[in-house]
Backbone as numpy.savetxt, mean C-alpha at the origin, in Angstrom:
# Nx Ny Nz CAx CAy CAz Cx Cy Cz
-33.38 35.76 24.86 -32.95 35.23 26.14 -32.84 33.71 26.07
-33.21 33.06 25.27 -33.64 31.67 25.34 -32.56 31.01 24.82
-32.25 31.97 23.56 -31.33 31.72 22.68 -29.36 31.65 23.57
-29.23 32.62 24.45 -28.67 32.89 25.06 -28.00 31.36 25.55
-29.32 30.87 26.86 -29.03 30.23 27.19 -28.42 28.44 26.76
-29.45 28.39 25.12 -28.97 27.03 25.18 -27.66 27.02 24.42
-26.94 28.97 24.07 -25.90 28.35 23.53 -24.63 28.66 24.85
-24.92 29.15 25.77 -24.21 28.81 26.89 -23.87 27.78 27.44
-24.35 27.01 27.22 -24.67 25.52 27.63 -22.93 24.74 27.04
-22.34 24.03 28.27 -20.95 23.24 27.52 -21.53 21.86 26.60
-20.24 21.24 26.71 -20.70 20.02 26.00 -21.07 19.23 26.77
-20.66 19.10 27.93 -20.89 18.26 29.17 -22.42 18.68 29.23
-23.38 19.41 29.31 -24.35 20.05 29.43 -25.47 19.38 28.38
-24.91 19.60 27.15 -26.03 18.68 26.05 -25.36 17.48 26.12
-24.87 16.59 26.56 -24.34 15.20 25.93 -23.64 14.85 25.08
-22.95 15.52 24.55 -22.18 15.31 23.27 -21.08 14.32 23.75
-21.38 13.47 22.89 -20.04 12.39 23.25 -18.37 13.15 22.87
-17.60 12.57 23.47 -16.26 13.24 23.48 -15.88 12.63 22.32
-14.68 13.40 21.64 -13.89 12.45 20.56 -12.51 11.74 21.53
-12.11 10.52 20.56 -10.62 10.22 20.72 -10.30 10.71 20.46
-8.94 10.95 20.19 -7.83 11.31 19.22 -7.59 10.24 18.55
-6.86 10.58 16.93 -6.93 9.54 16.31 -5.57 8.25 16.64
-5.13 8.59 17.62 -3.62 8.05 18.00 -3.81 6.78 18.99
-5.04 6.97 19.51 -5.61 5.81 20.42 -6.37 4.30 19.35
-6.16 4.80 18.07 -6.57 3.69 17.43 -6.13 2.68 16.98
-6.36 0.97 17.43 -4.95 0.07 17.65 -5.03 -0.10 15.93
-4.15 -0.94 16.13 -3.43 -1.00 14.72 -4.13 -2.18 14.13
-3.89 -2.82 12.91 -4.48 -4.13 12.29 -3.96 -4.97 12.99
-3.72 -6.50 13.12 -3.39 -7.76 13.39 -2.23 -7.79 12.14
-1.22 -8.63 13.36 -0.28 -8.90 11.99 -1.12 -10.00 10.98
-1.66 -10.61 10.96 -2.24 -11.73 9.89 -3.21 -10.81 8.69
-4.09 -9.34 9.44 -4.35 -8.70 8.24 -3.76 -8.02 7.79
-2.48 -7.15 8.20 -1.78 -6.51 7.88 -1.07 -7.27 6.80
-0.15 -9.06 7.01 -0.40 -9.32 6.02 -0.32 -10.13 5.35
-2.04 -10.28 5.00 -3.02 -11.04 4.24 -3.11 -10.09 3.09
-3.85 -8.93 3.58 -4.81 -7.88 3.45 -3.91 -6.85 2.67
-2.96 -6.33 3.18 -1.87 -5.33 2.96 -0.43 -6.42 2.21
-0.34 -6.88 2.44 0.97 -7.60 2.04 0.14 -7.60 0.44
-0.11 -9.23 0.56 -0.79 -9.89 -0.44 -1.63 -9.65 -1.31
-2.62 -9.00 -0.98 -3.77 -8.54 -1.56 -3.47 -7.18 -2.41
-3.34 -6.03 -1.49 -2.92 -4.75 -2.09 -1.72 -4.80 -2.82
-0.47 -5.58 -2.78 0.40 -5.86 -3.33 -0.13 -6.61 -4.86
-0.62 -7.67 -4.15 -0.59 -8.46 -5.73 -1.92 -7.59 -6.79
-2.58 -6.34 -6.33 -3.65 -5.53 -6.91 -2.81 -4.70 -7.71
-1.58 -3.97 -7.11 -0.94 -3.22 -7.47 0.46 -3.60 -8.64
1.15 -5.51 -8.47 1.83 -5.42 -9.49 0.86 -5.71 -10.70
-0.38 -6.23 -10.71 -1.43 -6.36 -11.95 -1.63 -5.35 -12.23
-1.84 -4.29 -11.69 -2.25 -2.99 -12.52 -0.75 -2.65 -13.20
0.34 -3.16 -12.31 1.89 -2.85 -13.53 1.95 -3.38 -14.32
1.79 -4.47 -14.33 1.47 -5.56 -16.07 0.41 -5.24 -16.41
-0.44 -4.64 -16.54 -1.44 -3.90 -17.16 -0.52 -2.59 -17.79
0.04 -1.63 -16.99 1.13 -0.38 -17.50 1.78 -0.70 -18.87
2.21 -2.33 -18.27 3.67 -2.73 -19.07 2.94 -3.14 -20.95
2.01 -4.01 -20.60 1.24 -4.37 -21.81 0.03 -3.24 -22.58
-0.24 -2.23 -21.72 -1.13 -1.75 -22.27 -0.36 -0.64 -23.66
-1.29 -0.47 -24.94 -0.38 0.34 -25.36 -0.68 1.67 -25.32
0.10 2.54 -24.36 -0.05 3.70 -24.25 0.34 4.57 -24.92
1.14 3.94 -26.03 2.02 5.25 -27.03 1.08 5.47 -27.77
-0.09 4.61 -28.42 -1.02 4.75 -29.21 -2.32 5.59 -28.68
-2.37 5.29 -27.70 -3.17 6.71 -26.63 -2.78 7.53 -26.35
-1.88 8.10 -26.48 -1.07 9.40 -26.28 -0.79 9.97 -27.53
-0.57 9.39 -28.69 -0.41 9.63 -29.52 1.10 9.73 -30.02
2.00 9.20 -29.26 3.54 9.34 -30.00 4.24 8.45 -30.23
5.11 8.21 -31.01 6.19 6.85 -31.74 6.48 6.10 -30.94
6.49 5.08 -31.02 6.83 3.86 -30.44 8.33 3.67 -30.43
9.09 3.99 -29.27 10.34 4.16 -29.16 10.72 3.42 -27.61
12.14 3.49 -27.40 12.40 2.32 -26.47 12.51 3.26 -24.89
12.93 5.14 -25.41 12.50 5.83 -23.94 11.47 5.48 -23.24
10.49 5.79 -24.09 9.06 5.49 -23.51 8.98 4.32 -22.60
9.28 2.99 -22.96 9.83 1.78 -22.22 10.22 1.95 -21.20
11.49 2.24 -21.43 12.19 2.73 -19.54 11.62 3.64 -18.88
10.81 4.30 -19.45 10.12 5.51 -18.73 9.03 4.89 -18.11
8.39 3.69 -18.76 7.14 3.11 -17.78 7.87 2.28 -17.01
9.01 1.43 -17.11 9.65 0.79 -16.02 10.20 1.61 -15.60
10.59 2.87 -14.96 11.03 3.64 -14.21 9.85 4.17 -13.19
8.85 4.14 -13.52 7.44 4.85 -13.14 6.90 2.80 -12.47
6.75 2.21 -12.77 6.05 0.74 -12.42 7.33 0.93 -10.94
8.64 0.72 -11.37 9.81 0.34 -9.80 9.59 2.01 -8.99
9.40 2.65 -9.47 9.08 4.04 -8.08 7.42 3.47 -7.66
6.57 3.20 -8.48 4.99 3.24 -7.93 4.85 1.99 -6.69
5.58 0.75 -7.56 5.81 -0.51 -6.97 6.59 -0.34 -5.60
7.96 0.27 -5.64 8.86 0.08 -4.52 7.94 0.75 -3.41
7.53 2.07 -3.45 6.67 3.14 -2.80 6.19 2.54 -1.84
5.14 1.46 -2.79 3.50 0.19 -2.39 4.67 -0.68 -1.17
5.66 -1.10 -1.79 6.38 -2.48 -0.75 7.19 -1.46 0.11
7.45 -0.67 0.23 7.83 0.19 1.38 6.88 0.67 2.08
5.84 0.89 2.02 4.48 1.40 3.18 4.14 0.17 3.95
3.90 -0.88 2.71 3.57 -2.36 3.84 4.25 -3.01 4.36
5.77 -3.07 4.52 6.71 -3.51 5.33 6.95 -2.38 6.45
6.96 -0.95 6.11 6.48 0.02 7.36 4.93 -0.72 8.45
4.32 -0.55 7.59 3.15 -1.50 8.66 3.48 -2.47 9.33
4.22 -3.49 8.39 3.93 -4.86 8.70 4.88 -4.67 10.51
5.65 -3.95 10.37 7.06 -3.47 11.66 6.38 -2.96 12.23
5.49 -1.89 12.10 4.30 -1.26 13.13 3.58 -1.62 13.80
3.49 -2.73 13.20 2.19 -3.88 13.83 2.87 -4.97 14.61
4.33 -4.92 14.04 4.73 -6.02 15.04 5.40 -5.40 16.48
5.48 -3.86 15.87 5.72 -3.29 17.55 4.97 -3.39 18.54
3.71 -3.04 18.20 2.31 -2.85 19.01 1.86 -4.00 19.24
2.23 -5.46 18.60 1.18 -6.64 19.33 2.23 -7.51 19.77
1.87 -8.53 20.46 2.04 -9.69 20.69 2.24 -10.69 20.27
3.36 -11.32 19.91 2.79 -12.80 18.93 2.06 -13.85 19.86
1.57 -14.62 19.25 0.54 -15.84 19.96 1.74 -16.91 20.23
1.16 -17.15 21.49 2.03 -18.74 21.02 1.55 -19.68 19.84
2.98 -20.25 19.39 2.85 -21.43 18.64 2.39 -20.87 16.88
2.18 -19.49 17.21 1.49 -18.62 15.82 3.31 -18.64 14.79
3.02 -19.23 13.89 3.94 -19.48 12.68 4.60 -18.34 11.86
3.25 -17.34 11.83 3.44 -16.26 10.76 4.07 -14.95 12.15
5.45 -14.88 11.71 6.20 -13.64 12.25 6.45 -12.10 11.73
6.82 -11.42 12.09 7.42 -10.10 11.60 8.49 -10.38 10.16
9.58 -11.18 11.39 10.55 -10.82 10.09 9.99 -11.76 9.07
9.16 -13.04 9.37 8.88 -13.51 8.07 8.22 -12.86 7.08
7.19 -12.37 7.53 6.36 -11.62 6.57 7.39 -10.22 6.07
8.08 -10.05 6.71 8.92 -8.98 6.37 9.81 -9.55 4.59
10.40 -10.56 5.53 10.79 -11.49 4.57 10.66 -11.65 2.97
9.25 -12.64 3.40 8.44 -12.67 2.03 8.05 -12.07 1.44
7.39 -10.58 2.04 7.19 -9.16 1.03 8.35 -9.09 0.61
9.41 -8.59 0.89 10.63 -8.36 0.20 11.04 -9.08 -0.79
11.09 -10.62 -0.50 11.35 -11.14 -1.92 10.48 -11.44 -2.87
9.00 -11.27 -2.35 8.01 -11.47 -3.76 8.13 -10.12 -4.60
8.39 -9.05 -3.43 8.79 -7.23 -4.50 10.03 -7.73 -5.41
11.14 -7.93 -4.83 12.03 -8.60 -5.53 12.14 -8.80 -6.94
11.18 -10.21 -6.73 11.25 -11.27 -7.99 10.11 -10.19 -9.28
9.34 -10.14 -8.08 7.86 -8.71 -9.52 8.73 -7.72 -10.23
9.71 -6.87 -9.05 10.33 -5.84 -9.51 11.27 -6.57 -11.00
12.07 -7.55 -10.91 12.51 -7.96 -12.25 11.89 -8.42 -13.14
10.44 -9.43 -12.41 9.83 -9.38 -14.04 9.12 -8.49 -14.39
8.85 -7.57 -13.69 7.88 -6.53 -14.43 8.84 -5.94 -15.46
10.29 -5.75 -14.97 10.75 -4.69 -15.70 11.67 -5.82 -16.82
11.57 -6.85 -16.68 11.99 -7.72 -17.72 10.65 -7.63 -18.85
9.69 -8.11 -18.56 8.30 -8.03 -19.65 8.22 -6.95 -20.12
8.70 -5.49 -19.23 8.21 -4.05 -19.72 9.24 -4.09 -21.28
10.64 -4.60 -20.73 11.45 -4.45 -21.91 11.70 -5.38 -22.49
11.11 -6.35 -22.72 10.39 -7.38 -23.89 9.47 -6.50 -24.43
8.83 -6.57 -24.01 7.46 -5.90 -24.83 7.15 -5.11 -25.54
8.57 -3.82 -25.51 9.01 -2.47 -26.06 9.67 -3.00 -27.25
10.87 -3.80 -26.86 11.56 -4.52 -28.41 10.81 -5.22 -29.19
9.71 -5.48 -29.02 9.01 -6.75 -29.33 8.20 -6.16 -30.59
């Protein structure tokens, strides 16, 4: 009988705090979005590609050192890379839907839009310039 009752009991009844939904949760600030996301996760992610590009993986894998292999890691660095600068320019626009700019605040949408784009840019050619140096080399 006891048992009964305390599982009759709602939530309103024991206290259980309610959930949000996860859709009520505001977004980053454009300045961390990007600081944080632009810059940071970006410049984490083309170092681990010059890491791809220099590391030698044919010798860990175990097969000939040939120039496919090459384009095959610069084909794999511009899909992993472009992927990374397409999610954080999705944000960086997300974030500039949902806030406000400040007055007199310098750092904008399209700038930061901007500057991700052309620092992917300039990485996307040298990565894949060093990848294929490095293969002939």
């Amino acid at each position: 009988m006891y048992l009964n009752r305390v599982y009759s009991k709602t939530a309103n009844e024991l206290n259980i705090p309610k959930l949000e939904p996860m859709s009520q949760n505001r977004p980053p600030s454009l300045h961390k979005a990007f600081w944080v996301y632009g810059i940071g996760y970006l410049s984490l992610l083309y170092m681990g590609a010059c890491l791809v590009v220099y590391a030698p993986l044919e010798l860990v894998l175990g097969i000939p050192k040939h120039l496919g292999f090459v384009y095959f890691k610069v084909a794999f660095i511009v899909a992993l890379c472009g992927y990374g600068t397409f999610k954080v320019v999705r944000l960086i626009v997300l974030v500039g839907q949902y806030t406000e700019p400040r007055k007199g605040d310098k750092l904008t949408v399209e700038f930061a839009v901007g500057f991700i784009v052309f620092a992917a840019i300039v990485l996307f050619v040298a990565t894949a310039a060093l990848a294929i140096s490095a293969g002939l080399g």
